[in-house]
FITILUM-550156 format. One record per residue (C-alpha): residue in one letter; x, y, z. Coordinates in nm, 4 decimals, padded with zeros to 6 digits, always signed. Layout:
N
<res=a, px=X, py=Y, pz=Z>
...
END
This chain:
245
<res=x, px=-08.5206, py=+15.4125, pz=-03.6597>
<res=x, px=-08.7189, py=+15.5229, pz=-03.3460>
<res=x, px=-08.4781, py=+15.4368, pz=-03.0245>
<res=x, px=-08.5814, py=+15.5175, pz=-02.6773>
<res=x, px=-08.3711, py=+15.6894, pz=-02.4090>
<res=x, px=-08.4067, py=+15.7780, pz=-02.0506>
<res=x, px=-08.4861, py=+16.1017, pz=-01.9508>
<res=x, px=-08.2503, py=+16.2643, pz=-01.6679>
<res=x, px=-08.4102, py=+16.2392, pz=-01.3212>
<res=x, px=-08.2425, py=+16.2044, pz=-00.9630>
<res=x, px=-08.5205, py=+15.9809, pz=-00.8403>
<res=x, px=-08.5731, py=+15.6444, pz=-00.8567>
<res=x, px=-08.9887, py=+15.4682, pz=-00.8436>
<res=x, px=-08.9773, py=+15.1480, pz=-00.6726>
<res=x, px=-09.3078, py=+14.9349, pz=-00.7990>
<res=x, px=-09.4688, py=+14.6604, pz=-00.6399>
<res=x, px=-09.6641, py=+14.4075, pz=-00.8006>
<res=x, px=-09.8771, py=+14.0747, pz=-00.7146>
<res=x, px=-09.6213, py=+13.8757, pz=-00.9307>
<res=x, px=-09.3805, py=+13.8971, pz=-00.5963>
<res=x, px=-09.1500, py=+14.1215, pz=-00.8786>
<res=x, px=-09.0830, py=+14.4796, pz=-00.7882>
<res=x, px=-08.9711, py=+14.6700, pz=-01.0844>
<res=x, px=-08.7097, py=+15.0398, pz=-00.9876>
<res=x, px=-08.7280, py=+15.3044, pz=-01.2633>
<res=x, px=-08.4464, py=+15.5505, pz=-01.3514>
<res=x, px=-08.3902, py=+15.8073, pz=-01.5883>
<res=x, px=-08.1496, py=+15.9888, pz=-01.7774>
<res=x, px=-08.0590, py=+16.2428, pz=-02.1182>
<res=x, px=-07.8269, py=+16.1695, pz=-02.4102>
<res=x, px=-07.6729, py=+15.8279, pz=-02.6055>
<res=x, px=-07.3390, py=+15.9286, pz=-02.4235>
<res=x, px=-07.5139, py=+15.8746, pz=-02.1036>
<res=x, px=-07.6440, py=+15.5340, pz=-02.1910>
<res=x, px=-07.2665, py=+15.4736, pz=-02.4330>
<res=x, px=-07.0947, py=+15.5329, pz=-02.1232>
<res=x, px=-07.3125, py=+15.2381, pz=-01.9025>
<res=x, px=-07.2837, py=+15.0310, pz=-02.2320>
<res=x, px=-06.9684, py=+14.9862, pz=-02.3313>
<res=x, px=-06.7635, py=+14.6857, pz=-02.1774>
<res=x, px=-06.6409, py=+14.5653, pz=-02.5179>
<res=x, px=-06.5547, py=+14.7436, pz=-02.8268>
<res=x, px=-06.8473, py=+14.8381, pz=-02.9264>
<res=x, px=-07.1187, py=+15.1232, pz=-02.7307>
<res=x, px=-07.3643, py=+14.8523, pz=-02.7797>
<res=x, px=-07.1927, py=+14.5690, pz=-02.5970>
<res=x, px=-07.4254, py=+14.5192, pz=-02.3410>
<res=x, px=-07.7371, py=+14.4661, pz=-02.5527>
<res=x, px=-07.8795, py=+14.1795, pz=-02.6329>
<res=x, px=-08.2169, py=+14.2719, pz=-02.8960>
<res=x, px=-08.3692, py=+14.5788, pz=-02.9491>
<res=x, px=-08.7257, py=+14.6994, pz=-03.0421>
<res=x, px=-08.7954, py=+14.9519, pz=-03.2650>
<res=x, px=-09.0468, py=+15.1844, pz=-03.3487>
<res=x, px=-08.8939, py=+15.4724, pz=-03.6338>
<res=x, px=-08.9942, py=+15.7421, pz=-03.8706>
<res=x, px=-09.1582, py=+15.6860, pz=-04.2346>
<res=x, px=-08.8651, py=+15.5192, pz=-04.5250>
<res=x, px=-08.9232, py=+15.6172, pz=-04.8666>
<res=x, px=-09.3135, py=+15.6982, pz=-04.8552>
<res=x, px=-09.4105, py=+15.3781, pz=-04.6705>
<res=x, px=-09.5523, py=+15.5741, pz=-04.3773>
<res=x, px=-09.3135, py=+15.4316, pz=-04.0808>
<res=x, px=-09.1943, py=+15.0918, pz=-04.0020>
<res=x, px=-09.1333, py=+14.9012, pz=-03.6587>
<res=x, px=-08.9571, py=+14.6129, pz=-03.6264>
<res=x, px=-08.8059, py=+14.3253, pz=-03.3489>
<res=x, px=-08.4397, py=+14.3601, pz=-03.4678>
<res=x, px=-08.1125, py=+14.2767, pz=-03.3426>
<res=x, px=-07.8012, py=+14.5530, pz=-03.1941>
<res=x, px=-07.5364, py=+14.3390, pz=-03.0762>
<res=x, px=-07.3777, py=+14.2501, pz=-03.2700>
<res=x, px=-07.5088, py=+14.4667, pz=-03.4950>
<res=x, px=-07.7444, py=+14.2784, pz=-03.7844>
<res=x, px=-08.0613, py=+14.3067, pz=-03.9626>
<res=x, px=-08.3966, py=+14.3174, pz=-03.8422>
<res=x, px=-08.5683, py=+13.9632, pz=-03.7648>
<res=x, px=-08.9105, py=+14.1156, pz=-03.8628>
<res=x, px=-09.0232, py=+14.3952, pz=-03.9698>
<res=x, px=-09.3744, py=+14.5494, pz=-04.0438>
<res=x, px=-09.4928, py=+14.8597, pz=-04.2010>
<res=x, px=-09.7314, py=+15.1367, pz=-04.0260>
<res=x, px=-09.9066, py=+15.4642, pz=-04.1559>
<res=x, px=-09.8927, py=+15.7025, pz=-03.9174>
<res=x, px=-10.1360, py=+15.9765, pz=-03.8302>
<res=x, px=-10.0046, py=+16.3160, pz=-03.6557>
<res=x, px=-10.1388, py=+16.3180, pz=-03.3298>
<res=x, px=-10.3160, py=+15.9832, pz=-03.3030>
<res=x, px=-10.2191, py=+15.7790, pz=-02.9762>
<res=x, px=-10.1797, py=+15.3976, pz=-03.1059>
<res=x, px=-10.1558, py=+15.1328, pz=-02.8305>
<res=x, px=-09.8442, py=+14.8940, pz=-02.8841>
<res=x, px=-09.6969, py=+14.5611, pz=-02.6908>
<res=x, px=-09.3321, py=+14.4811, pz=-02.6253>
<res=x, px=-09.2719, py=+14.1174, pz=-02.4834>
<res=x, px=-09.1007, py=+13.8221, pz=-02.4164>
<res=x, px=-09.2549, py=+13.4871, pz=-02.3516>
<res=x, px=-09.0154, py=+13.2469, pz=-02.2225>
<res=x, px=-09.2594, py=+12.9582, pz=-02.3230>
<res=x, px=-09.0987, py=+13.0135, pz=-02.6493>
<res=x, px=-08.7807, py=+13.1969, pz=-02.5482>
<res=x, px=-08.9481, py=+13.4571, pz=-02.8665>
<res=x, px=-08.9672, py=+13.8979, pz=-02.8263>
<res=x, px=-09.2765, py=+14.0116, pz=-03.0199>
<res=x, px=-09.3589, py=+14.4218, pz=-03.0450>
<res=x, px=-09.7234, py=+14.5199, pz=-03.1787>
<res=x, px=-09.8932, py=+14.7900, pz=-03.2546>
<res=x, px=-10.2410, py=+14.7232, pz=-03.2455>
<res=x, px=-10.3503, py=+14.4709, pz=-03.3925>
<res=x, px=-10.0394, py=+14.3561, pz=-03.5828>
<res=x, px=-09.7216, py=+14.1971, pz=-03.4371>
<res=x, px=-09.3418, py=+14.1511, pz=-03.5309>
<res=x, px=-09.2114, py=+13.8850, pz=-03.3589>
<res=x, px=-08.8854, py=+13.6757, pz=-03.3852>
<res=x, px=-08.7065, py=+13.4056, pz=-03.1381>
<res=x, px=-08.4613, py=+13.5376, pz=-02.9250>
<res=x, px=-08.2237, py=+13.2640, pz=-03.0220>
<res=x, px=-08.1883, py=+13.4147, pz=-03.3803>
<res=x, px=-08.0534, py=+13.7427, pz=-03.2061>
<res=x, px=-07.8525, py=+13.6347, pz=-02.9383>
<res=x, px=-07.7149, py=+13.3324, pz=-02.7870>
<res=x, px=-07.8885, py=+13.0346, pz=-02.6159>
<res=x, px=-07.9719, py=+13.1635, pz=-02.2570>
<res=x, px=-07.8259, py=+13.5399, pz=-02.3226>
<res=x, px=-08.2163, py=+13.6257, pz=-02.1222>
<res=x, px=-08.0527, py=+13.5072, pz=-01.7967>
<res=x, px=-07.8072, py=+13.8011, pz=-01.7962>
<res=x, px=-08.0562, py=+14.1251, pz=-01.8387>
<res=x, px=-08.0842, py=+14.2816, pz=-01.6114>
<res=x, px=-08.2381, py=+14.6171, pz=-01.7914>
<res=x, px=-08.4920, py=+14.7492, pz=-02.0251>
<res=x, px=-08.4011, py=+15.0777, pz=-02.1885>
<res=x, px=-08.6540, py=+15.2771, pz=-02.3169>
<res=x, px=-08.5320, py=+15.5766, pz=-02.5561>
<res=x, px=-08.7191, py=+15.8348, pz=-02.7177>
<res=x, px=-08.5396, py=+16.0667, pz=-02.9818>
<res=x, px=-08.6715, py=+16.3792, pz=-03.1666>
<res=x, px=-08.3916, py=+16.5664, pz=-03.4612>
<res=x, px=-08.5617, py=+16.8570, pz=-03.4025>
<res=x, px=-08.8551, py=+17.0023, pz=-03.1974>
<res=x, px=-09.0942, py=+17.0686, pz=-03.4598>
<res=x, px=-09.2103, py=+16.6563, pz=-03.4594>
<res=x, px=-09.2373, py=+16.4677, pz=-03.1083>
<res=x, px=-09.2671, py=+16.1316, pz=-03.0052>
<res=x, px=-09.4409, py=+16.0136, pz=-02.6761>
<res=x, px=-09.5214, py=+15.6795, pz=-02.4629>
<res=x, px=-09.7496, py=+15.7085, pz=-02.2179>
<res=x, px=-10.0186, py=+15.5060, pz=-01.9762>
<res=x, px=-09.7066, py=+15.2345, pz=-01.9598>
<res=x, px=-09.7134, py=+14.9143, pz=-01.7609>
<res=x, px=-09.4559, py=+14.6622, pz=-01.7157>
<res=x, px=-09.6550, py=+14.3589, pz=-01.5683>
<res=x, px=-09.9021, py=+14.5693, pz=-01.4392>
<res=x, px=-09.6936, py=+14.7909, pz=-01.2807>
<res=x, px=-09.7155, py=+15.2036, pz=-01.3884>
<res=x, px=-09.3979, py=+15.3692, pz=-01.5182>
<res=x, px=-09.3346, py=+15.7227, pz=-01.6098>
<res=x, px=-09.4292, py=+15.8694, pz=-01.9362>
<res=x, px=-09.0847, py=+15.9075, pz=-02.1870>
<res=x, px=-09.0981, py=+16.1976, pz=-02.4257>
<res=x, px=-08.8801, py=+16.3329, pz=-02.7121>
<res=x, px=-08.6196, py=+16.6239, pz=-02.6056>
<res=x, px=-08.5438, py=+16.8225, pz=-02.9598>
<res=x, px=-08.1823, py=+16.7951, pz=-03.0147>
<res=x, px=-08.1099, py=+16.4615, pz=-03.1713>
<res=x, px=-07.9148, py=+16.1858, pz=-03.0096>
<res=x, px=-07.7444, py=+16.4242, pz=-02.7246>
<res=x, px=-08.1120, py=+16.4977, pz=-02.5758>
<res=x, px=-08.2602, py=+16.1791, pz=-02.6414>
<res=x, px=-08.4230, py=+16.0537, pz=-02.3164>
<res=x, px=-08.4125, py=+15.7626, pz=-02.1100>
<res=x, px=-08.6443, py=+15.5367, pz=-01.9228>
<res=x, px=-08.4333, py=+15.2260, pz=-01.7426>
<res=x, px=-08.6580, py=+14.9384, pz=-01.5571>
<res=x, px=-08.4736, py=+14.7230, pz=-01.3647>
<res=x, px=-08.5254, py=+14.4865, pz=-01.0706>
<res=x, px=-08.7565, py=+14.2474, pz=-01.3392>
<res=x, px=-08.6677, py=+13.9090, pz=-01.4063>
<res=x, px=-08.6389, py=+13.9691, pz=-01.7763>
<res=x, px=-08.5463, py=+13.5498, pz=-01.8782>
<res=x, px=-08.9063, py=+13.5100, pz=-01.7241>
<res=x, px=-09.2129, py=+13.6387, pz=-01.9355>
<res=x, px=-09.2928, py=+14.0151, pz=-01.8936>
<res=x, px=-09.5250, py=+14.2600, pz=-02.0869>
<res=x, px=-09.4627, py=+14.5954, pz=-02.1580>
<res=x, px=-09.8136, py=+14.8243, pz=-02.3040>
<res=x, px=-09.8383, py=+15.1719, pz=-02.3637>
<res=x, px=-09.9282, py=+15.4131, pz=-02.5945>
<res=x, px=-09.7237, py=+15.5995, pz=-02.8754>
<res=x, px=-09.8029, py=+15.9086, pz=-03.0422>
<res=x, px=-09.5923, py=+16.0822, pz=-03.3359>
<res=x, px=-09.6435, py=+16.4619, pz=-03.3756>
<res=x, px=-09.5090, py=+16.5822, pz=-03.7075>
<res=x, px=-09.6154, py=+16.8849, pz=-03.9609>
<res=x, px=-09.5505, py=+16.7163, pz=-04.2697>
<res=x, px=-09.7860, py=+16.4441, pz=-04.4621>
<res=x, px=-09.5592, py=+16.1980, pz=-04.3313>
<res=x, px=-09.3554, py=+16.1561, pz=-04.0261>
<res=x, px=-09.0123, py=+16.2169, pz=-04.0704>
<res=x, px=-08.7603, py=+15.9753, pz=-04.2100>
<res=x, px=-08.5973, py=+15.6996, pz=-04.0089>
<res=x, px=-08.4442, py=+15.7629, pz=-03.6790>
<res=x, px=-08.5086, py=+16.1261, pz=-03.6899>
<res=x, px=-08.7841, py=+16.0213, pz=-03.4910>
<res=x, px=-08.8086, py=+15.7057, pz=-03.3027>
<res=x, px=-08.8060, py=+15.4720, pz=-03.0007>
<res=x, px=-08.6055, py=+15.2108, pz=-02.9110>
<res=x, px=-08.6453, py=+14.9194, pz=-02.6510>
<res=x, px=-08.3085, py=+14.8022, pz=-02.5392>
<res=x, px=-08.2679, py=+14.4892, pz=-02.4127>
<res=x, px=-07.9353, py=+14.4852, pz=-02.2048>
<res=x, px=-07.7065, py=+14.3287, pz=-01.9284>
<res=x, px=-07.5843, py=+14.6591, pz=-01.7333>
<res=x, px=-07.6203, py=+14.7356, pz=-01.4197>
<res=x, px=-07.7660, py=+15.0779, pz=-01.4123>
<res=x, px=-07.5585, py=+15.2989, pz=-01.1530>
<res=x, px=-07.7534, py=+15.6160, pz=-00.9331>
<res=x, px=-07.7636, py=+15.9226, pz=-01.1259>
<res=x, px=-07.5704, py=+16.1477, pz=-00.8369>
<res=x, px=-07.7888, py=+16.4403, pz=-00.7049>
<res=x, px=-07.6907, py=+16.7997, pz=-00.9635>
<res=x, px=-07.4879, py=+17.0264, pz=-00.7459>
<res=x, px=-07.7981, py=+17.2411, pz=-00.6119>
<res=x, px=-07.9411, py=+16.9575, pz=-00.4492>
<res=x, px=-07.6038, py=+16.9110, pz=-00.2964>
<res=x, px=-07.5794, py=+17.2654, pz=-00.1367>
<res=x, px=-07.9507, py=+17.2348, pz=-00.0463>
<res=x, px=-07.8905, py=+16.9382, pz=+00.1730>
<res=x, px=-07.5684, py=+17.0693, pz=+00.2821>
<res=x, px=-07.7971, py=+17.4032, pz=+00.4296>
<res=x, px=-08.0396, py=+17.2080, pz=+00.5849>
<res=x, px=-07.7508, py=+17.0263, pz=+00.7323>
<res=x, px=-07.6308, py=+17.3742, pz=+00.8213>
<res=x, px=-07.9258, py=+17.4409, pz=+00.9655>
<res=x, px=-07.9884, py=+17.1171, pz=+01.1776>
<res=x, px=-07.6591, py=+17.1983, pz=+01.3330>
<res=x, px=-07.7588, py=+17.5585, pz=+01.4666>
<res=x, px=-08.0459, py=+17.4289, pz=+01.5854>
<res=x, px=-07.9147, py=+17.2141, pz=+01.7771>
<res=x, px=-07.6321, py=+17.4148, pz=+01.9273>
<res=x, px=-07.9477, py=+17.6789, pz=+02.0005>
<res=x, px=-08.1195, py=+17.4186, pz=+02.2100>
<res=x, px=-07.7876, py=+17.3544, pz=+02.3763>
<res=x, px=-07.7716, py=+17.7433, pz=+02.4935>
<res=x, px=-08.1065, py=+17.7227, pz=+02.6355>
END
């Protein structure tokens, strides 16, 4: 199945919109990365409420995508097949409507959908607090991409595969949204792959996890660290310069 990750970043894109929401994106690399932010029960996918998912071809169909539920872990509510063309960008829709409390993911034209109360308990929406994005590539000989995204209107980075299965999957987090209110996510998704079909299952895929973490800053890597602490260094000799003069 296709599951989406955030890609590591140190910076943080704060997004206004006319809605009066404001919508903060974060990123990140690897499942142990998001595991780590996930797990306050027994389970790494505590924290998640529904999932949708985008994946590789099963047996010869071509590639399936389905509104499906993670925690606890059960079968999809919907699911609907797609044939996939190397290269070709297809525009999809991930989306909750709290008219009728119901998620719905499309690709095109066609749309699995399911109620939110089949996956998860009555009011579980008020808790998110986060959309995880993940994109995941087994290898780097077939890639998976989402670009031109919006979340109510508001741009977010492009999310990309990172060859090296689950431990270099990247990560797109959105948070600041409220998600029990309606919300629309659009994009587009393209599948690079060199055989006739795409590979199988969640060899290559994207995920859209629904959750109730609060995402934590990514700290600064260690060279950003020192460079601050020179310019700090730097600042100070100034200043005791100036006090010479």
């Amino acid at each position: 199945m296709m599951y989406i990750k955030i890609a590591a970043t140190t910076a943080a894109l704060l997004l206004g919109s006319s809605l009066g929401q404001a919508a903060t994106t974060s990123s990140f690399v690897g499942d142990s990365t998001f595991n780590a932010q996930c797990n306050q029960g027994v389970s790494n996918t505590d924290c998640e409420a529904a999932v949708g998912e985008i994946r590789g071809g099963t047996a010869g169909l071509g590639g399936d995508w389905e509104v499906g539920v993670q925690n606890p872990p059960g079968s999809p509510q919907d699911v609907q097949q797609w044939a996939w063309t190397s290269g070709e960008a297809v525009d999809f829709t991930f989306a909750y409507d709290a008219l009728t409390d119901s998620l719905s993911l499309s690709l095109t034209t066609q749309t699995a959908s399911a109620s939110s109360t089949t996956m998860v308990a009555p009011d579980a929406f008020d808790a998110i607090d986060t959309l995880f994005i993940r994109a995941r590539s087994e290898d780097d000989t077939n890639t998976i991409t989402l670009s031109n995204m919006l979340i109510n209107g508001m741009a977010i980075p492009d999310l990309g595969y990172v060859g090296g299965g689950s431990a270099n999957a990247n990560y797109l987090a959105v948070t600041d949204l409220a998600f029990d209110d309606s919300w629309t996510l659009t994009g587009d998704v393209t599948a690079v792959f060199d055989g006739a079909l795409p590979p199988e299952r969640s060899r290559l895929d994207v995920n859209f996890k629904i959750a109730s973490v609060d995402v934590a800053p990514i700290p600064l890597p260690a060279a950003a660290w020192l460079m601050l602490a020179g310019l700090g260094l730097l600042g100070g000799a100034g200043m005791r310069r100036s006090r010479r003069v």
